[in-house]
N, C-alpha and C positions, 0 to 999 in steps of 0.2 A: 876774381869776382869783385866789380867793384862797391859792391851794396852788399857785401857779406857782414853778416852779422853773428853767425856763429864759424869758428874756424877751430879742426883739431890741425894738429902738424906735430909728425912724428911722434905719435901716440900707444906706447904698450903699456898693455897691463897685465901683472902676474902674481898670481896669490904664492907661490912657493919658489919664487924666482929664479928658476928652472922652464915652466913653460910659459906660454902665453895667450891668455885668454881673448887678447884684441893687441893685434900686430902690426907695427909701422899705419898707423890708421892717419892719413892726410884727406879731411872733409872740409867744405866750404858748403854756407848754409848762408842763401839769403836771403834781406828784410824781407817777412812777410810769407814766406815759403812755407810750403806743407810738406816737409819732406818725412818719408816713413823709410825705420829700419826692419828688413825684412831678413830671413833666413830659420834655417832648422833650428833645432833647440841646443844649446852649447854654441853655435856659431857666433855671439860677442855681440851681438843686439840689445840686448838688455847690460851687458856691463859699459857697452857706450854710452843708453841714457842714463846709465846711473853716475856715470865719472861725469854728466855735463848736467846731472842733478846736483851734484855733490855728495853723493852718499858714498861714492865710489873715489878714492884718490890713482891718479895716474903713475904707472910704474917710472915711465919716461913719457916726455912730451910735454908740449903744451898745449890748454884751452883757452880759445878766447872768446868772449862774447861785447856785442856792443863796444870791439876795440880794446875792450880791458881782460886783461891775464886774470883768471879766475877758478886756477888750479887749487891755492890755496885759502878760497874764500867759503865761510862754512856755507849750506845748504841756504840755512833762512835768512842769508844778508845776501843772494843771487835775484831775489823776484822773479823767482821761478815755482808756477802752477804744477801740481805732480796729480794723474791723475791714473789710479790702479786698478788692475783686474777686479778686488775684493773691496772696491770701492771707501774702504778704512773710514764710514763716518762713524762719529760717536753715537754708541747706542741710546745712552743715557740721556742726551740731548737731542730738543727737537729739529727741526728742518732749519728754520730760522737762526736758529742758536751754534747749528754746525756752521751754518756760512758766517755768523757773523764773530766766529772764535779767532781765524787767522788776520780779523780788523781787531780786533781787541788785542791781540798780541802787538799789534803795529801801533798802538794808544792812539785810533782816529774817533771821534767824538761819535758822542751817544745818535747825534743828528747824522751824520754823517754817514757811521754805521747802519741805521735803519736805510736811507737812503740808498745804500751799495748792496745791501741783501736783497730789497723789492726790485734792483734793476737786473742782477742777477738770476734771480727769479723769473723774472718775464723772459732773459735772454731765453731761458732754455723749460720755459711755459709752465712753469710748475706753481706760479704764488699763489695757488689755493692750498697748495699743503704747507704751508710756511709752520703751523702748529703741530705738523704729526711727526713724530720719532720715525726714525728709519725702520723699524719693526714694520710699519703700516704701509710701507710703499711698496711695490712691487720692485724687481731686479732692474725696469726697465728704466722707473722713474728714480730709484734710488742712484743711477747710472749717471741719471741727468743731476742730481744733486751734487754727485760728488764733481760732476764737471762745471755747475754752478759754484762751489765753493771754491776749486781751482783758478777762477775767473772773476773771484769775489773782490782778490786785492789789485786786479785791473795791473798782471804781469807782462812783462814784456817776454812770454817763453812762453808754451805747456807744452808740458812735458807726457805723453799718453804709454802707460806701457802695458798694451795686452787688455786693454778697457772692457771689451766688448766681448770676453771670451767666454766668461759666463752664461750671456745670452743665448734664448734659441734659434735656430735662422731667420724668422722672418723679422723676429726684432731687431738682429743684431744688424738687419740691411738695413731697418730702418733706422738707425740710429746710427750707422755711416752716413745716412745724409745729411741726419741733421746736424752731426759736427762739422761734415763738409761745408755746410749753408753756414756755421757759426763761426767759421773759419773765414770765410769770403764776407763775412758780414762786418767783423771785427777788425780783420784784416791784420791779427796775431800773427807769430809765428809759431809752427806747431812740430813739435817729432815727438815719429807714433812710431810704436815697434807690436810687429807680427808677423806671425808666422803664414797668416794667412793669404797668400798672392792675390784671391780676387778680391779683398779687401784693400790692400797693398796697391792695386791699379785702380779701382773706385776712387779713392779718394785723395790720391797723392798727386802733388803738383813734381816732384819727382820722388825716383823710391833707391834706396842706397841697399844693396843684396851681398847680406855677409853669408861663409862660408868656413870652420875653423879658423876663425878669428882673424881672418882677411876680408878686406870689401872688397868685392868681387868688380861692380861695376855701379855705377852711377847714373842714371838719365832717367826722363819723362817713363812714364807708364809705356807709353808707343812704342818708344826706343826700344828700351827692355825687351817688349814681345814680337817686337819687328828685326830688331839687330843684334840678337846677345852677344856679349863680348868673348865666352867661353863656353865650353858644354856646360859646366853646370849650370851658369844661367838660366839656357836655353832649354834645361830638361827642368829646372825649378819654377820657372814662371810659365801658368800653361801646362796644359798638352801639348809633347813636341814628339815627332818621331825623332830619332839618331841609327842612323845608318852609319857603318862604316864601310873609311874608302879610301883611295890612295889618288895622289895629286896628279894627274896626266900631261895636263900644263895650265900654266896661268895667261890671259890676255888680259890686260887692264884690269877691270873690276870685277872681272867674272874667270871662271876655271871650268876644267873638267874634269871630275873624277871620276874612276873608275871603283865600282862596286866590287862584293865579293863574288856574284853571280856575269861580271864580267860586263855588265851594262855601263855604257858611260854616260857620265849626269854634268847636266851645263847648271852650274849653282854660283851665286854670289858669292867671291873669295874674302875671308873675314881676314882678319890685319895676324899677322907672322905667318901665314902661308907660304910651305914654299914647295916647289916642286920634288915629284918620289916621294914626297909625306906624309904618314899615316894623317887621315882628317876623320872628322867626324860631321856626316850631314842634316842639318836638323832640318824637321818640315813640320809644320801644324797640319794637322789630320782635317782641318776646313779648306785649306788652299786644295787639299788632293782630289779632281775634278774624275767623275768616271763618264767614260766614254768624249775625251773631249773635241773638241770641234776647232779645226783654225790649224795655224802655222805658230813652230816657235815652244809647241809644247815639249817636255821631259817625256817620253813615254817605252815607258820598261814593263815586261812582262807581269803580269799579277793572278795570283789565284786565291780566290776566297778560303779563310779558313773558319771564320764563326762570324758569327751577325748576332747585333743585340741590339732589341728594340727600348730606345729610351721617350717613348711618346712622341714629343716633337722634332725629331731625329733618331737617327739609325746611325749604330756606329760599326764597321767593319771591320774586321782582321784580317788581310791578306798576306800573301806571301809574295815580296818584290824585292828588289836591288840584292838579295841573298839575302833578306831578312824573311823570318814568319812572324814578324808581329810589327807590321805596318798597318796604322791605323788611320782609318778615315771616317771623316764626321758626314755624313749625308741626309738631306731635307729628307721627310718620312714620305715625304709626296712623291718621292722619286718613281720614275716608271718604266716598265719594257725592259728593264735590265735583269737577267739571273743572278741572284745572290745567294744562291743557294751554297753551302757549303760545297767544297772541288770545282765552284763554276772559273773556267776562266775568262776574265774580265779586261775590259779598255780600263786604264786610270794614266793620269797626267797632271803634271804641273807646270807652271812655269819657270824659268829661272829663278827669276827677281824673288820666288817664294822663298826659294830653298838656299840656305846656306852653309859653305863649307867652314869649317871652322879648327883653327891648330890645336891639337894638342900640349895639353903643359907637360 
């Protein structure tokens, strides 16, 4: 990467040095990127932004940022923005006075500090509370403060870990945008870690997917939900079906595997495939068409097992490729079709949907 700007290389970390909590981790992170770590809870997301905060030292490996080795460099000589779930301002001190604590740690003049509070403030629309103590703001706006003070000393990082978890949903979407917008406006670079996927593909210019303390895979939001590198990927980002199924043969970029129910499925061949091998088939429950129409479709036997009405869609359980719990998302407008529980049904896909995937 030639505009990297953050770089780990061969990076563990182990509190009892025996196991390890983030294992051979090699990331590249470039100027300007939004990249979010994502993963279950224990999978090593949060101990990577904290080794490239500095709160966290590296068992092995090195970090680099901006070119320089900065494993051994403490926390507050990084300029690096940290901004947390429990948003950590001072109580005691008002709006104003939190942002302007980490300029006064850095001894920039009285002018200068009022100066970088009020623009601060405007970043993220709040200078009418400049006088009130965080007591008086609500969860949404105290959110915005503590990522106005992150932003105060004009860092070349922030650091977000888990910001928005506190919130209720419809705030916490809005407040994925507006980092998204403060992100593209400023043109920082940002890593955010959650656990959240739809969060995690909203706002990430790419998203890094740990799993016991390995990165799993790396790419654009698309990528991820269009290509996963592995099963887990492919069942953590997303609704994914997984079928299992044995490799029949491979021609170039595509294969065909055979089901348990004896069906054979023409699916995209994902990289270590190899023929006679156990695979696993992933398919998003939106690609699975019923009753479909054309040349070219996957189509295997299916019989409805439960229907559930989720308002502006319908989601189905059937029974196909020897699974009973193949799911499919369908517009609520759908018509003319039996979905009644035991109905049996048309469903298809195409290849390009569906991908087979090796086993570790």
């Amino acid at each position: 990467m030639n505009n990297r700007f953050i770089a780990f290389e061969g990076v563990r970390k182990s509190y009892d040095g025996t196991s390890y909590v983030v294992r051979g981790l090699d990331l590249e992170v470039a100027q300007g990127e939004f990249l979010t770590l994502l993963g279950p809870s224990g999978s090593g997301k949060t101990t990577t932004l904290m080794m490239l905060a500095g709160f966290e030292t590296p068992t092995e490996g090195m970090i680099q940022l901006a070119g320089k080795r900065i494993d051994s460099v403490p926390p507050h000589r990084r300029n690096i923005g940290v901004v947390f779930q429990n948003y950590a301002l001072f109580p005691h001190m008002t709006v104003g006075e939190n942002l302007a604590f980490p300029l006064k740690m850095r001894r920039l003049s009285k002018s200068e500090v009022a100066t970088r509070v009020r623009r601060a403030l405007d970043m993220v629309r709040m200078a009418a509370f400049e006088a009130r103590r965080p007591s008086q703001l609500s969860g949404g706006q105290q959110q915005r403060i503590a990522l106005a003070r992150a932003l105060v000393f004009e860092p070349q990082l922030v650091l977000m870990d888990e910001p928005l978890g506190a919130l209720d949903k419809q705030l916490r979407e809005h407040m994925q945008l507006e980092i998204k917008h403060l992100h593209a406006r400023l043109g920082i670079n940002v890593v955010y870690v959650t656990h959240d996927q739809s969060e995690a593909l909203t706002m990430s210019d790419r998203v890094g997917v740990f799993n016991d303390g390995t990165l799993q895979q790396v790419a654009t939001p698309e990528a991820l939900y269009e290509a996963p590198a592995n099963p887990f990927v492919a069942t953590f980002i997303g609704e994914n079906n997984a079928i299992a199924g044995e490799v029949v043969e491979i021609a170039g970029d595509y294969c065909d595997i055979r089901t348990a129910d004896g069906s054979v499925i023409k699916a995209v061949a994902g990289e270590g495939l190899k023929q006679g091998a156990k695979t696993t088939l992933v398919l998003r429950p939106e690609r699975i068409a019923l009753s479909p129409e054309g040349e070219g479709f996957n189509r295997p036997a299916a019989k409805v097992e439960e229907l559930i009405y989720h308002g502006d869609h319908l989601r189905l359980r059937v029974s196909a490729c020897g699974s009973n719990d193949v799911r499919i998302k369908v517009s609520a407008g759908h018509a003319g079709i039996p979905l009644t529980p035991g109905a049996q049904i048309a469903i298809g896909w195409r290849p390009e949907h569906c991908r087979a995937l090796a086993l570790s």
